[in-house]
ROVEXTOR-211684 format. One record per residue (C-alpha): residue number from 1; z, y, x. Coordinates in nm, 4 decimals, padded with zeros to 6 digits, always signed. Layout:
BEGIN
{nuza NUM; {Z; Y; X}}
...
This chain:
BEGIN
{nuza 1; {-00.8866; -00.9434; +00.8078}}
{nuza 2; {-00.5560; -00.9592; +00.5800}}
{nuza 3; {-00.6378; -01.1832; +00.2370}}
{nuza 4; {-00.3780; -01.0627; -00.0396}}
{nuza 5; {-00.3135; -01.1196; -00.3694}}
{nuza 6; {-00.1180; -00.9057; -00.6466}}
{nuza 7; {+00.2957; -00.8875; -00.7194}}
{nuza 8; {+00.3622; -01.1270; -00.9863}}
{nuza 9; {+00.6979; -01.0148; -01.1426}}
{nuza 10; {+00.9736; -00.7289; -01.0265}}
{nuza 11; {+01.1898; -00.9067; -00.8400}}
{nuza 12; {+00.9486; -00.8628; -00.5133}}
{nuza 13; {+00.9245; -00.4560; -00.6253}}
{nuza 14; {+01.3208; -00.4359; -00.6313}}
{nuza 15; {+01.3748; -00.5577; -00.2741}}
{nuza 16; {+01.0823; -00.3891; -00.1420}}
{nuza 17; {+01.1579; +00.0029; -00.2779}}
{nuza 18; {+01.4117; +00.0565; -00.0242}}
{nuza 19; {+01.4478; +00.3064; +00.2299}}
{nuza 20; {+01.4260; +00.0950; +00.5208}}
{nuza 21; {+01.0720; -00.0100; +00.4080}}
{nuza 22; {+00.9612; +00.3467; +00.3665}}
{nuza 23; {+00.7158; +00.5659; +00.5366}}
{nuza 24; {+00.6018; +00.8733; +00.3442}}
{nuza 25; {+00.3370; +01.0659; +00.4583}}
{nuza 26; {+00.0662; +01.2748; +00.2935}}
{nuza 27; {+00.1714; +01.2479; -00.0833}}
{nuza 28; {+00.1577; +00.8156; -00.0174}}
{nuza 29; {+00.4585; +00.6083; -00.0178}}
{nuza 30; {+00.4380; +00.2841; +00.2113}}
{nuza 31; {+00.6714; +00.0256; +00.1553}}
{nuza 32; {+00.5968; -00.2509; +00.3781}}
{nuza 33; {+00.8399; -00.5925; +00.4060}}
{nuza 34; {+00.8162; -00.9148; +00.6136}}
{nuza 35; {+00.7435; -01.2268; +00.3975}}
{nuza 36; {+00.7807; -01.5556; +00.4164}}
{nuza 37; {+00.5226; -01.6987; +00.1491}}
{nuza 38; {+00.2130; -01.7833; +00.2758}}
{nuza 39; {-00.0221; -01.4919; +00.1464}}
{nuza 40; {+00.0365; -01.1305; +00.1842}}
{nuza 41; {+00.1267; -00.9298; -00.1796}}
{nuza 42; {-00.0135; -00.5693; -00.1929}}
{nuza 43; {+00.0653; -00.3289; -00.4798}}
{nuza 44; {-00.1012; -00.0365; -00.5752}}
{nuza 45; {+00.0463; +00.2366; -00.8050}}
{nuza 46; {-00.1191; +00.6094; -00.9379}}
{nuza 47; {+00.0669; +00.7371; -01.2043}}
{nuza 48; {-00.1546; +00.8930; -01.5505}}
{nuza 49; {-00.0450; +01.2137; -01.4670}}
{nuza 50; {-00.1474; +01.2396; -01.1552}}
{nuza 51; {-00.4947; +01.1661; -01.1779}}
{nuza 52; {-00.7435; +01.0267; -01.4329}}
{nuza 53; {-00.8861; +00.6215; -01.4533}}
{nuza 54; {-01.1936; +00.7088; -01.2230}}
{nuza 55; {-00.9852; +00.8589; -00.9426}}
{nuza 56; {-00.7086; +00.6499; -00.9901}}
{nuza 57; {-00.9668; +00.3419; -00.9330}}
{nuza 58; {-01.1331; +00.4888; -00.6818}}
{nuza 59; {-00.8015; +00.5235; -00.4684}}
{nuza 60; {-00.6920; +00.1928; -00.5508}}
{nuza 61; {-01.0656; +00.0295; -00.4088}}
{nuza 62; {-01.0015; +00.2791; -00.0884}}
{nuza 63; {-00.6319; +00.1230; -00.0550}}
{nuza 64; {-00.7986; -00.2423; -00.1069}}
{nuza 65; {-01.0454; -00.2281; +00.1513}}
{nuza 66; {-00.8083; +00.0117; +00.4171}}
{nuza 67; {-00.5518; -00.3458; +00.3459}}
{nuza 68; {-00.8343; -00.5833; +00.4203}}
{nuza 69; {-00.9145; -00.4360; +00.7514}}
{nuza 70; {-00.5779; -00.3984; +00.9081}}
{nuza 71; {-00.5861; -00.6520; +01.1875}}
{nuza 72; {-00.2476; -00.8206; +01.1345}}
{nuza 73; {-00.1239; -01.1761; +01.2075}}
{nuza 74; {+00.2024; -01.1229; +01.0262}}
{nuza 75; {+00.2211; -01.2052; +00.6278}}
{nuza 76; {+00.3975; -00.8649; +00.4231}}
{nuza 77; {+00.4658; -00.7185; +00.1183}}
{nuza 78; {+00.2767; -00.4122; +00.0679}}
{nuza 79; {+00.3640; -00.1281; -00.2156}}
{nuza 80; {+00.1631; +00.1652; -00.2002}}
{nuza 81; {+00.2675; +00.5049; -00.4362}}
{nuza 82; {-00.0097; +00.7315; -00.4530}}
{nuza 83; {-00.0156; +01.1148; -00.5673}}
{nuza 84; {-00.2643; +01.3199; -00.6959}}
{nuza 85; {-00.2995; +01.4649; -00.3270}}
{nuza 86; {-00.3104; +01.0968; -00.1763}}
{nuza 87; {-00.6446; +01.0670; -00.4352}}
{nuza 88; {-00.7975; +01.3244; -00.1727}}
{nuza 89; {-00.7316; +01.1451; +00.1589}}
{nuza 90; {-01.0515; +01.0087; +00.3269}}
{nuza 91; {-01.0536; +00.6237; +00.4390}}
{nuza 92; {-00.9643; +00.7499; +00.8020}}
{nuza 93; {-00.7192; +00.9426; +00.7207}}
{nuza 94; {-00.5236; +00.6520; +00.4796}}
{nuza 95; {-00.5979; +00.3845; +00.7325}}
{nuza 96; {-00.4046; +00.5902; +00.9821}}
{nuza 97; {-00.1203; +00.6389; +00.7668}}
{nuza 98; {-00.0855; +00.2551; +00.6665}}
{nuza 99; {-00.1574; +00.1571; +01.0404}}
{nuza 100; {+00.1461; +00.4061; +01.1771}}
{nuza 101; {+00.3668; +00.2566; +00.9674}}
{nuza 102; {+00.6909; +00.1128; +01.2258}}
{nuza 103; {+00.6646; -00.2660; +01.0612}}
{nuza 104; {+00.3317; -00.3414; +01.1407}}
{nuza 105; {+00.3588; -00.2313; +01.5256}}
């Protein structure tokens, strides 16, 4: 079980959006970054236009709990972009995107 907490200010966005960090799958961004705090940051962004407050909660509780289960020793960064066709994944199918990503194997 991973305990997180939220991205303070925008330094930790600006040298976590690169490409290196990347893996898009599925309408989701996953930027994923080692760090060397000692709690794990996650991020969660669903733009208005993509989807209304309900859904855009919704994805963002799915996203929460998907995070909380990943069984990881390592302490990351995690940024998640969402679009409106990432509102439509199942659990499953979002845990199996954030697990294949190549920094947490």
């Amino acid at each position: 079980m991973v305990n997180f907490t939220t991205f303070k200010n925008s330094n930790h966005f600006l040298d976590l959006k690169k490409e290196e960090n990347c893996l898009t799958e599925k309408g989701l961004k996953v930027y994923i970054q080692d760090s060397n705090e000692g709690l794990s940051r996650l991020a969660i962004s669903l733009p208005k236009s993509e989807a209304n407050a309900v859904k855009r909660n919704k994805f963002r509780r799915k996203i929460k709990e998907v995070v909380r289960g990943l069984e990881i020793n390592n302490i990351f960064y995690i940024y998640i972009v969402g679009t409106k066709k990432a509102t439509k994944l199942k659990y499953r199918e979002l845990r199996n995107i954030i697990e294949s990503h190549p920094k947490l194997n």
